[in-house]
N, C-alpha and C positions, 0 to 999 in steps of 0.2 A: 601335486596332481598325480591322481595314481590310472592306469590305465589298466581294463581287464578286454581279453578276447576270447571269446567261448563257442566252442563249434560244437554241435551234434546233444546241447544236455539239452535236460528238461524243462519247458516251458515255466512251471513255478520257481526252479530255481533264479530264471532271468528273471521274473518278476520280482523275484526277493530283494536282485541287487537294484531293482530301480527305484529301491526307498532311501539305496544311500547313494546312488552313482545316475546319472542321463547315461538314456541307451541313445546313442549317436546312431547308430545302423542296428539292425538286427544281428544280437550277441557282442555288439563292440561297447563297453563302459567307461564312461570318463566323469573324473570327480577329485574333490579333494578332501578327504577321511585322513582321522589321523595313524598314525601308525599300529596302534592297537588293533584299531577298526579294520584295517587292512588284512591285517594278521587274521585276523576273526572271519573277515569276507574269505580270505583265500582259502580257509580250512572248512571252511562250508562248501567252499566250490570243492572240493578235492572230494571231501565228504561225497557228495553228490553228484557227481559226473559219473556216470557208467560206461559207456564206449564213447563220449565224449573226450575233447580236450578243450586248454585253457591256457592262456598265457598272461602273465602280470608281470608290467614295468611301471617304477618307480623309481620316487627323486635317493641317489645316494653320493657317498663323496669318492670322488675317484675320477679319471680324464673324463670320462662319459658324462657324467652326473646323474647316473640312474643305471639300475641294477636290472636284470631278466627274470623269470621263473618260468618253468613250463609245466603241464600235468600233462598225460595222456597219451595218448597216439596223436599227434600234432606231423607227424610229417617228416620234423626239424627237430634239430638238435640246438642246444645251447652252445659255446665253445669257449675257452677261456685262450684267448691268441695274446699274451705279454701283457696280459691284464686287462685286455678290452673283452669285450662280450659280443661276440660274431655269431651269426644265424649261420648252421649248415645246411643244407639243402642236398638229399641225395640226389647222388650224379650217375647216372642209370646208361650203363655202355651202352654202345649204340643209338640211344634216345639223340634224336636232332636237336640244336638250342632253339629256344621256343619261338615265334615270329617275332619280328623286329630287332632282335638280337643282332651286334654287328661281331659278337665272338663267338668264333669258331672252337668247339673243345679243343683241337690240336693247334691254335693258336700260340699257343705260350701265356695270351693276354690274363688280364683278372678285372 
């Protein structure tokens, strides 16, 4: 199962991928291609995205069972934390934690 998320490209490119992957949501791709094919998908999307971004996760060996990538201005960062693969998320002084949130930044918590 390889999975793609695509914000901000262009319309022909999403239609590209939905000869080899189901669009679940608008710009969210799920399928099963094989590893070549993936490779090939990915490099078109990179090709192709101009002030978009994109992200692809797939099956690999390791405690997770699948590996990240990201293109773009996405936001987020990849992280490599003792081998696992952690989304960063900037932490923007002063910004309040968002609704419903029970951590407080000066908490200590994670």
């Amino acid at each position: 199962m390889v999975l793609f998320v695509l914000e901000r490209v262009p319309t022909p490119l999403r239609g590209e991928l939905t000869r080899w992957l189901i669009e679940l949501k608008a710009g969210v791709f799920a399928g099963t291609v094989s590893a070549d094919i993936r490779e090939r998908l990915w490099e078109r999307i990179v090709e192709r995205t101009k002030q978009g971004a994109a992200y692809l996760v797939y099956p690999a060996q390791g405690e997770q069972r699948f590996t990240m990538r990201t293109h773009g201005s996405t936001g987020r960062s990849i992280v490599d934390f003792d081998g696992l693969q952690l989304i960063r998320t900037p932490y923007i002084v002063g910004e309040s934690p968002k609704s419903g949130s029970d951590i407080s930044p000066n908490s200590g918590e994670i």
